[in-house]
N, CA and C atoms as a LAMMPS dump frame, in Angstrom:
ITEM: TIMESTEP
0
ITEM: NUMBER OF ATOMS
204
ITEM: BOX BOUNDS ff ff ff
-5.0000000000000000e+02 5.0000000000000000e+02
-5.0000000000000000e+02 5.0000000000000000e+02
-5.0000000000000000e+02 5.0000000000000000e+02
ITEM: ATOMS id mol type element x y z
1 1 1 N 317.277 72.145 400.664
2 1 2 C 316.635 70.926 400.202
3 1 3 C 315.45 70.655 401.119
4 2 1 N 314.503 70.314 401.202
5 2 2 C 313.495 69.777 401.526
6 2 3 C 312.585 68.445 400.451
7 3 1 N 311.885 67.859 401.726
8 3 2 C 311.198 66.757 400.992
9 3 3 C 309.637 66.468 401.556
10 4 1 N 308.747 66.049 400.59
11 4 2 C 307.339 65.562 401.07
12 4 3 C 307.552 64.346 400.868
13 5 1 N 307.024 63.875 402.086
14 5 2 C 306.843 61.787 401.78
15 5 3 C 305.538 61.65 402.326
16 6 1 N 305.214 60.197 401.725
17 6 2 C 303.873 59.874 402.507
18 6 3 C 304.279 58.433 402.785
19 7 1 N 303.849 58.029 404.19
20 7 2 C 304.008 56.612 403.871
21 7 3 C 302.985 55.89 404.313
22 8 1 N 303.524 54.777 404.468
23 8 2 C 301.632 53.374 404.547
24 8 3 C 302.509 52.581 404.898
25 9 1 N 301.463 51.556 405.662
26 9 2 C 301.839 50.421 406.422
27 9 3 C 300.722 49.576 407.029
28 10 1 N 301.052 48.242 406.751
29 10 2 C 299.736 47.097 407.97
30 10 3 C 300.784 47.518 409.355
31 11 1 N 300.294 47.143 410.303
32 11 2 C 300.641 47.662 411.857
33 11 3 C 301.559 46.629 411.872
34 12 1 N 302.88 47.295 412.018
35 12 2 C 304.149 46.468 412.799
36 12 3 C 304.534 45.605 412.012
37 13 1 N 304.433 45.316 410.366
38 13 2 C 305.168 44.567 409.96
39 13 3 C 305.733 45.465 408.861
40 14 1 N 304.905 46.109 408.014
41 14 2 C 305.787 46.775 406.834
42 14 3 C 305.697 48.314 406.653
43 15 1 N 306.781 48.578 406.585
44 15 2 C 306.781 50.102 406.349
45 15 3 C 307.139 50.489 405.236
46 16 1 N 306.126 51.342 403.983
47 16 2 C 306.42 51.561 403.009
48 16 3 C 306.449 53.303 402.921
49 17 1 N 307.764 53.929 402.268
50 17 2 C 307.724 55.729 402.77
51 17 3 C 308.407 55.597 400.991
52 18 1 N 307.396 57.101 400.668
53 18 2 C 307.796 57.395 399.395
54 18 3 C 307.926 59.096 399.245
55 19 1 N 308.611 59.838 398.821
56 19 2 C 309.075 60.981 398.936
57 19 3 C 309.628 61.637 397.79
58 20 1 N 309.379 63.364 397.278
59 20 2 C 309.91 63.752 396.616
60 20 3 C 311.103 64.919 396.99
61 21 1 N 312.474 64.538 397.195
62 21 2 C 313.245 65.799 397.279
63 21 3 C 313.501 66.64 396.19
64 22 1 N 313.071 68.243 396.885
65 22 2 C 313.278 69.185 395.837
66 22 3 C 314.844 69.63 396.335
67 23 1 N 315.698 70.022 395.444
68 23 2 C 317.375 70.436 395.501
69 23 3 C 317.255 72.081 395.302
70 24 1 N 317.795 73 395.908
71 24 2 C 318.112 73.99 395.005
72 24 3 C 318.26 74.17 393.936
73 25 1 N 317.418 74.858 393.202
74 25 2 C 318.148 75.177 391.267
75 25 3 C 316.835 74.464 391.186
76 26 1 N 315.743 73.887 391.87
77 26 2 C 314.434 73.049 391.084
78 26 3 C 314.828 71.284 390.875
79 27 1 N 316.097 70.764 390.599
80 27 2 C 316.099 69.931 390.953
81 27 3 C 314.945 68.783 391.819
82 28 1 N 314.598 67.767 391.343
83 28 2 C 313.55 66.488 392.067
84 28 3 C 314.238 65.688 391.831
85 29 1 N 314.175 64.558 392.85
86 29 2 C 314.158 63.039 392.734
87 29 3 C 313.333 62.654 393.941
88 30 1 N 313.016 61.218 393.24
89 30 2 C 311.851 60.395 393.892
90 30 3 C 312.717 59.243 395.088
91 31 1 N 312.099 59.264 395.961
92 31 2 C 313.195 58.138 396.886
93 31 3 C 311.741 57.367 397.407
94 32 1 N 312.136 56.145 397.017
95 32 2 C 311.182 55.127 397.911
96 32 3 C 311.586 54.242 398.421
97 33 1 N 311.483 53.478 399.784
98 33 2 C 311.616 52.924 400.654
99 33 3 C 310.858 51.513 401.418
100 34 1 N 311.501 50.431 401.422
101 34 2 C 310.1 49.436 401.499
102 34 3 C 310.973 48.567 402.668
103 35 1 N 310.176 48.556 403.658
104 35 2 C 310.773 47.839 404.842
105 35 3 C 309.904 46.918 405.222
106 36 1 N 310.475 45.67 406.134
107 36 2 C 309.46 44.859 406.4
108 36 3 C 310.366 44.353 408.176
109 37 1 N 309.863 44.425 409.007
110 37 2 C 310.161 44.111 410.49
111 37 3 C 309.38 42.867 411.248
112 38 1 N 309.479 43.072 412.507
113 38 2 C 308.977 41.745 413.002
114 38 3 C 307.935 42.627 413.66
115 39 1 N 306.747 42.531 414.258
116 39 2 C 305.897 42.874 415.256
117 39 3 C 306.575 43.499 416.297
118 40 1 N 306.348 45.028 416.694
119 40 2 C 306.532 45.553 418.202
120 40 3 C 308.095 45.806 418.481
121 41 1 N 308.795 45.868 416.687
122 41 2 C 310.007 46.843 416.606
123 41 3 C 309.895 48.061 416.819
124 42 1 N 311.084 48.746 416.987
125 42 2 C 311.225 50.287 417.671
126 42 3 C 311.096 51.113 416.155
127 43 1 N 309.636 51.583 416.249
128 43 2 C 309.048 52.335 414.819
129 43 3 C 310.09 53.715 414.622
130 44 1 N 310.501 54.054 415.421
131 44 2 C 311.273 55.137 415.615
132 44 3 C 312.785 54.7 415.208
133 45 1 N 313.371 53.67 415.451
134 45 2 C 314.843 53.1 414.851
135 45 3 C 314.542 52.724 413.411
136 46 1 N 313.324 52.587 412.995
137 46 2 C 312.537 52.097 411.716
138 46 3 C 312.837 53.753 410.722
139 47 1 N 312.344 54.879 411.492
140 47 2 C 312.024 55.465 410.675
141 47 3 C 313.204 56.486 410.888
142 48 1 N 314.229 56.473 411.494
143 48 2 C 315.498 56.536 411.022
144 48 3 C 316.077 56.394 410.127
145 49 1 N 315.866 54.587 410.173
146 49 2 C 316.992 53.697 409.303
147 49 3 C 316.266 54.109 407.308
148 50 1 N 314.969 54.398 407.541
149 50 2 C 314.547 54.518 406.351
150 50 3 C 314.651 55.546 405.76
151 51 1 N 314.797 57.406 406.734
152 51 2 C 315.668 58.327 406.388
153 51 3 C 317.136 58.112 406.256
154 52 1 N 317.618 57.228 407.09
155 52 2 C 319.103 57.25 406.655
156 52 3 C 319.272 56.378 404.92
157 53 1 N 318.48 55.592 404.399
158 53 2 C 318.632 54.697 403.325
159 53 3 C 317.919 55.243 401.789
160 54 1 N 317.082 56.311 402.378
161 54 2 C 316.885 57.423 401.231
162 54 3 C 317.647 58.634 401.205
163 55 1 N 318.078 59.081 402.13
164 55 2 C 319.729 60.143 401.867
165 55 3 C 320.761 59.599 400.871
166 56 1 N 321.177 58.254 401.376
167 56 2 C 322.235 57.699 400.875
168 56 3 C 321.965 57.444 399.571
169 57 1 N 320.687 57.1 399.248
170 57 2 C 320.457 56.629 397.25
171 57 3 C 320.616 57.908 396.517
172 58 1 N 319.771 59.286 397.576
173 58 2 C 320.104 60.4 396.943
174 58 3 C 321.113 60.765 396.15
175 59 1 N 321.886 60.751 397.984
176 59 2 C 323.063 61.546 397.741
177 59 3 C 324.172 60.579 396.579
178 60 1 N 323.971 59.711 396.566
179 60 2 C 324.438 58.278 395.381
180 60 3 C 324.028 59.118 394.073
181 61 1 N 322.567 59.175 393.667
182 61 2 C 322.108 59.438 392.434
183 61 3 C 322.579 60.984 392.209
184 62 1 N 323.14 61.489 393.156
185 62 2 C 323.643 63.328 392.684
186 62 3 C 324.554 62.803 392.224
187 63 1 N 325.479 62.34 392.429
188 63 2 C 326.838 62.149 392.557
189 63 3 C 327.182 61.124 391.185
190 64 1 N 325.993 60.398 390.847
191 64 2 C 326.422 59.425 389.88
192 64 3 C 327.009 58.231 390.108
193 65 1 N 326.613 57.797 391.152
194 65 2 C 327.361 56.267 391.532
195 65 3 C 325.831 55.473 392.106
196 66 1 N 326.618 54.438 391.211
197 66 2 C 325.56 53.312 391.22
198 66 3 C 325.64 52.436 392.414
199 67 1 N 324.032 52.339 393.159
200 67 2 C 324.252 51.572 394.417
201 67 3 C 323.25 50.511 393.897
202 68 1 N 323.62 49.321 392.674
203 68 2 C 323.08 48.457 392.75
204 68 3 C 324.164 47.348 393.105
């Protein structure tokens, strides 16, 4: 599996990351991500938490379970 994302942001308040994972077999899905923090948070615990919260919808949408 691999993925391309691009993301954008005003400085230190919002982090927006959008990405396409390709699956073995050709398989895509789109994962997007929209965060909003306080000024002079740890961009790095940021961009964790926003890989950890597009795995999980993934791995949700393979699987067929709804995370609304």
């Amino acid at each position: 599996m691999w993925a391309v994302a691009r993301s954008g942001s005003p400085v230190g308040v919002v982090r927006n990351e959008v990405g396409i994972v390709t699956h073995p077999g050709g398989c895509r899905n789109a994962a997007t991500v929209f965060t909003r923090s306080c000024p002079g948070a740890d961009d790095t615990a940021i961009g964790r938490a926003v890989g950890a919260a597009a795995a999980c919808a993934i791995a949700a949408l393979r699987a067929g379970v709804s995370t609304a």
